[in-house]
Every structure is written in structure tokens, then in C-alpha cells.
C-alpha positions, 0 to 999 in steps of 0.5 A: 500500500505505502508504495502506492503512495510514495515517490522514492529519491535517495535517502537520508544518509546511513538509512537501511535498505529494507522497510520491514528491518527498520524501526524508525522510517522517515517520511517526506511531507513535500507541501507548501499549499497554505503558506503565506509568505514564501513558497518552497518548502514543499523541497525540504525533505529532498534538500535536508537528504541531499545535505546529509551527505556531508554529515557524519553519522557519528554524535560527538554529543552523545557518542552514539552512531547511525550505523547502530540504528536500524531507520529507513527512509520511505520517500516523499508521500505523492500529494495532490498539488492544490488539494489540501483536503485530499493531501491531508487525508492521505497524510493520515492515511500513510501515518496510520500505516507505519504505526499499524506497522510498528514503525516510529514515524519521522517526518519531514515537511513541509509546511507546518499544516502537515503536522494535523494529520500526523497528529490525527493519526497519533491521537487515534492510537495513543491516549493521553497523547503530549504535542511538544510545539517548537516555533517562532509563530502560535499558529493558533488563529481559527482561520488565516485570510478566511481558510481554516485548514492554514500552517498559521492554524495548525496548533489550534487544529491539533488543540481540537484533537489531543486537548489545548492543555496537552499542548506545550509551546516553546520559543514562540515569539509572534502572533497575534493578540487573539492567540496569545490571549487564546494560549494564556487560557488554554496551552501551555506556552514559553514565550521566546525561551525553550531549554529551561521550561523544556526541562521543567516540563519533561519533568512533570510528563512521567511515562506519557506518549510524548509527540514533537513538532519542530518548526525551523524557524524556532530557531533564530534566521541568523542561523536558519534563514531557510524558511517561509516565515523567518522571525528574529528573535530566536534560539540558537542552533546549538539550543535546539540541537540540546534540545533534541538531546533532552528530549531524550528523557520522555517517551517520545513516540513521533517527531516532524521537522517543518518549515525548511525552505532551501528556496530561501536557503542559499548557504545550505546552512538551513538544511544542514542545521535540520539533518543534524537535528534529524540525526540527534533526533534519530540518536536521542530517542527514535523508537522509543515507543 
């Protein structure tokens, strides 16, 4: 079924040849339908595998190895251009499957309204499911220009599924008065910081499933300029490097990386910084479930 419904390129650097081997299978998300200020994230995946290649597969951070684990990379899932509804409902469809299948899903965007039907999919097989929201933007409005399904709507979508205070929000630092009204209220949200409420939180979390959407522009344009909405102001990239290694202590069960736009990524550093958050990703808790 998934063959149906993948377009195969060369993979992330170290990934394993056969799917039925793997634990953790990493997936393209190649849509950029509802952005609203620079296209192109839809070649994210494609560029962050490319850029692996001058990685290496070693973590000095953690002395650990790729070649130690068993991942695959399954392409990018064949979406409908200009269909949102129809891509969304196939996004589900291929996230339900790997976790039919037992795999721990990595997925790469995109942009961020990919994160919904992820989401969706996880909500129907892990009760009491955690959302962990890494951004620069809140992405909770109700709608954006009229449209409900947008990336500036996603949290508030996922809110509807796993419940606003399931959700922790760090390193936010733009939106609009609503939303932040809306979180004070409802989310649980770290306005600019991430490291030292990220640890507090992990803390309080015990054994509950844990699912991680990191979008690149968390991280401040100096060292990511590479995405649709850039937002000064943010982490650095060694921050969230650090935090993928934190993350470490929860029981995380799913991960996304959206937002990356070689586009706008001229030096490449912006795919770079999102393979190595990958790799520490995959090192630090990939397949735990």
C-alpha cells in the first residue's frame, strides 16, 4: 500500500535498505499549499537528504552512531498539488500505516499544516497523547485570510484533537493578540525561551506518549534563514540541537521537522542545521515507543 503512495529519491544518509528491518522510517511531507509568505518548502525533505551527505553519522554529543540504528527512509508521500483536503487525508492515511506497522514515524515537511494529520493519526492510537510545539509563530488563529485548514492554524487544529492543555509551546515569539490571549487560557506556552521550561516540563510528563513538532524557524534566521516565515528573535542552533538531546528523557513516540525552505536557503546552512537535528533526533530517542 505505502508504495502506492510514495515517490522514492535517495535517502537520508546511513538509512537501511529494507522497510520491514527498520524501526524508525522517515517520511517526506513535500507541501507548501497554505503558506503565506514564501513558497518552497514543499523541497525540504529532498534538500535536508541531499545535505546529509556531508554529515557524519557519528554524535560527538552523545557518542552514539547511525550505523547502530536500524531507520529507513520511505520517500516523499505523492500529494495532490492544490488539494489540501485530499493531501491531508492521505497524510493520515500513510501515518496510520507505519504505526499499524510498528514503525516510529519521522517526518519531514513541509509546511507546518502537515503536522494535523500526523497528529490525527497519533491521537487515534495513543491516549493521553503530549504535542511538544517548537516555533517562532502560535499558529493558533481559527482561520488565516478566511481558510481554516492554514500552517498559521495548525496548533489550534491539533488543540481540537489531543486537548489545548496537552499542548506545550516553546520559543514562540509572534502572533497575534487573539492567540496569545487564546494560549494564556488554554496551552501551555514559553514565550521566546525553550531549554529551561523544556526541562521543567519533561519533568512533570512521567511515562506519557510524548509527540514533537519542530518548526525551523524556532530557531533564530541568523542561523536558519531557510524558511517561509523567518522571525528574529530566536534560539540558537546549538539550543535546539540540546534540545533534541533532552528530549531524550520522555517517551517520545513521533517527531516532524517543518518549515525548511532551501528556496530561501542559499548557504545550505538551513538544511544542514535540520539533518543534524534529524540525526540527534534519530540518536536521542527514535523508537522509543
Amino acid at each position: 500500500m505505502l508504495d502506492s503512495l510514495v515517490q522514492r529519491f535517495s535517502g537520508f544518509m546511513g538509512s537501511a535498505d529494507r522497510y520491514e528491518d527498520a524501526e524508525i522510517v522517515l517520511v517526506g511531507v513535500p507541501m507548501d499549499f497554505t503558506v503565506s509568505f514564501r513558497p518552497g518548502a514543499r523541497l525540504g525533505p529532498q534538500k535536508i537528504r541531499l545535505v546529509s551527505d556531508g554529515l557524519e553519522e557519528y554524535s560527538v554529543y552523545l557518542d552514539k552512531d547511525l550505523c547502530d540504528k536500524l531507520y529507513y527512509d520511505l520517500g516523499d508521500i505523492s500529494l495532490p498539488l492544490g488539494n489540501v483536503d485530499h493531501s491531508l487525508e492521505i497524510i493520515e492515511q500513510v501515518t496510520r500505516k507505519l504505526l499499524q506497522d510498528g514503525k516510529f514515524p519521522m517526518m519531514l515537511g513541509g509546511e507546518h499544516l502537515v503536522t494535523y494529520p500526523i497528529v490525527r493519526a497519533f491521537s487515534q492510537s495513543y491516549q493521553d497523547l503530549v504535542v511538544l510545539h517548537f516555533d517562532a509563530h502560535a499558529d493558533l488563529r481559527t482561520d488565516y485570510s478566511g481558510e481554516g485548514n492554514s500552517h498559521a492554524t495548525v496548533m489550534r487544529k491539533v488543540a481540537e484533537l489531543v486537548g489545548p492543555n496537552n499542548i506545550y509551546q516553546f520559543g514562540i515569539r509572534s502572533g497575534t493578540r487573539d492567540e496569545f490571549e487564546y494560549a494564556r487560557q488554554n496551552t501551555n506556552m514559553f514565550i521566546e525561551r525553550v531549554i529551561e521550561p523544556l526541562r521543567e516540563v519533561l519533568g512533570e510528563l512521567g511515562d506519557r506518549p510524548v509527540y514533537v513538532t519542530l518548526d525551523i524557524d524556532v530557531v533564530d534566521p541568523a542561523y536558519a534563514p531557510g524558511t517561509g516565515t523567518p522571525e528574529p528573535g530566536g534560539c540558537s542552533s546549538r539550543e535546539i540541537i540540546e534540545a533534541m538531546h533532552e528530549l531524550g528523557r520522555c517517551r517520545v513516540v513521533g517527531f516532524d521537522l517543518v518549515e525548511v525552505n532551501p528556496v530561501s536557503d542559499h548557504s545550505e546552512r538551513t538544511s544542514l542545521l535540520a539533518a543534524k537535528i534529524v540525526r540527534e533526533a534519530i540518536l536521542s530517542f527514535g523508537s522509543r515507543r
